[in-house]
C-alpha positions as CSV (number, residue, x, y, z in Angstrom):
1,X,-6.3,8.1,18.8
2,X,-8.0,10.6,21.0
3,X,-10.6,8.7,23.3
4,X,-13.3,11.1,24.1
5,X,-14.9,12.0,21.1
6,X,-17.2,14.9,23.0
7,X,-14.0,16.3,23.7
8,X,-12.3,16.5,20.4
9,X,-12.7,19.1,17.5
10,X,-10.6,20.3,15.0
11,X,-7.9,17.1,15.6
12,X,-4.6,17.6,13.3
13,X,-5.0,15.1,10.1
14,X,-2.3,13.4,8.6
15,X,-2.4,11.3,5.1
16,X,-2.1,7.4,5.7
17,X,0.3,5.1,4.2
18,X,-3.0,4.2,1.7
19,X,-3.0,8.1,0.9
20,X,-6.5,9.1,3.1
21,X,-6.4,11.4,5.5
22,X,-7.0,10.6,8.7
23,X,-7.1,11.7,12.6
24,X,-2.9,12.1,14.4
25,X,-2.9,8.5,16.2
26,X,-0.3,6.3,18.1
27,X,3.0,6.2,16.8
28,X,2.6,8.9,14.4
29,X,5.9,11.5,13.6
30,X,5.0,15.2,14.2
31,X,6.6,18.7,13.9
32,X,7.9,19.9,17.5
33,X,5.3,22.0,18.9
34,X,2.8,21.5,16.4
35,X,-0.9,22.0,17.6
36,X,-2.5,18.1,17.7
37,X,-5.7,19.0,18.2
38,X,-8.3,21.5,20.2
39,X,-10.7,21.5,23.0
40,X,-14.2,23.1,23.1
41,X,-14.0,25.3,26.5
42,X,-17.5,25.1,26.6
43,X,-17.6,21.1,26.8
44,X,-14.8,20.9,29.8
45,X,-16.9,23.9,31.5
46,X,-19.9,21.2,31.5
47,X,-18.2,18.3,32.8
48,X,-16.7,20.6,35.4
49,X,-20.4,21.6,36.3
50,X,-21.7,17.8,36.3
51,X,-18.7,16.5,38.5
52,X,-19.6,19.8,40.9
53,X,-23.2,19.0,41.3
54,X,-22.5,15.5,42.0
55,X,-19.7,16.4,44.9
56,X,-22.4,18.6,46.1
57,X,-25.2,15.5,46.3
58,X,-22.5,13.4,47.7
59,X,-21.7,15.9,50.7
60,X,-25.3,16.6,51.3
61,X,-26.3,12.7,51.3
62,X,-22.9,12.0,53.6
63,X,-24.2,15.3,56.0
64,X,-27.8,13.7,56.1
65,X,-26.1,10.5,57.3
66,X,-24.2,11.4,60.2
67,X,-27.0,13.9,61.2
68,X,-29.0,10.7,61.7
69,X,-26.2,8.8,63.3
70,X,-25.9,11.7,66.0
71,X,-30.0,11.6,66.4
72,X,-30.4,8.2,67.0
73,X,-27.7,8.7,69.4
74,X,-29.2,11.2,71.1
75,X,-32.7,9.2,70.8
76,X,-31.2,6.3,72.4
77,X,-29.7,8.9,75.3
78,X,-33.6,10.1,75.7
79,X,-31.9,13.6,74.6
80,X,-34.3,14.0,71.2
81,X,-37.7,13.0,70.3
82,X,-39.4,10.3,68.1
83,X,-41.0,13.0,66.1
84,X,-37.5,14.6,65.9
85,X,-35.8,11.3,65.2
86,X,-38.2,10.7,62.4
87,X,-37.6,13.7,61.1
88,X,-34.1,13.4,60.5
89,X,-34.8,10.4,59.3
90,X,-37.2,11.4,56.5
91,X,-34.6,14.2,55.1
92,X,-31.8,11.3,55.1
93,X,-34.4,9.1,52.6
94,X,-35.2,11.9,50.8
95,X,-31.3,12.6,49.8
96,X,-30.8,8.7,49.2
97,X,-33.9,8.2,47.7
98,X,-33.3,11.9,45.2
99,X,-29.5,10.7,44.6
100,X,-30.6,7.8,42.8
101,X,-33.0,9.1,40.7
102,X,-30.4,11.5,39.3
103,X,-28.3,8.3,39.1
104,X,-30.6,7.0,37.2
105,X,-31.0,9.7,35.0
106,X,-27.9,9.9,34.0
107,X,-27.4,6.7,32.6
């Protein structure tokens, strides 16, 4: 059996050894080159889009994090302010904090 069902449509059908017809699964004999089943471009195109957008949070939460590593280096060096170091700090809660309300979200 196929075992995402938001990806299948139009899956080849074969008759049963009770007669019914039902979805090509494990084990089953098929013609050589014989189309199994089709995908919706349009589905794959949105999981492409959703995996994208989350690589994108990832890298911008991961960039936030070292940006504030390097401050509060450069704090502890006397090199950057506190308003400075809070600053970074605030943008580095507000990509954590934004990243798991999409989490959330998506559940």
């Amino acid at each position: 059996m196929f075992r995402s069902s938001r990806l299948r449509n139009n899956v080849r059908q074969v008759r049963g050894a009770d007669g019914r017809t039902r979805d090509v699964g494990t084990r089953d004999y098929v013609e050589q080159g014989l189309t199994l089943r089709n995908i919706r471009r349009e589905d794959l195109q949105n999981q492409m889009a959703q995996a994208q957008a989350q690589l994108d949070q990832l890298r911008a939460t991961h960039q936030s994090d070292q940006d504030f590593q390097r401050a509060k280096v450069l704090y502890s060096t006397q090199s950057l302010t506190k308003a400075r170091l809070r600053s970074v700090s605030g943008s580095l809660q507000c990509n954590t904090r934004c990243d798991g309300q999409r989490k959330g979200r998506a559940l």
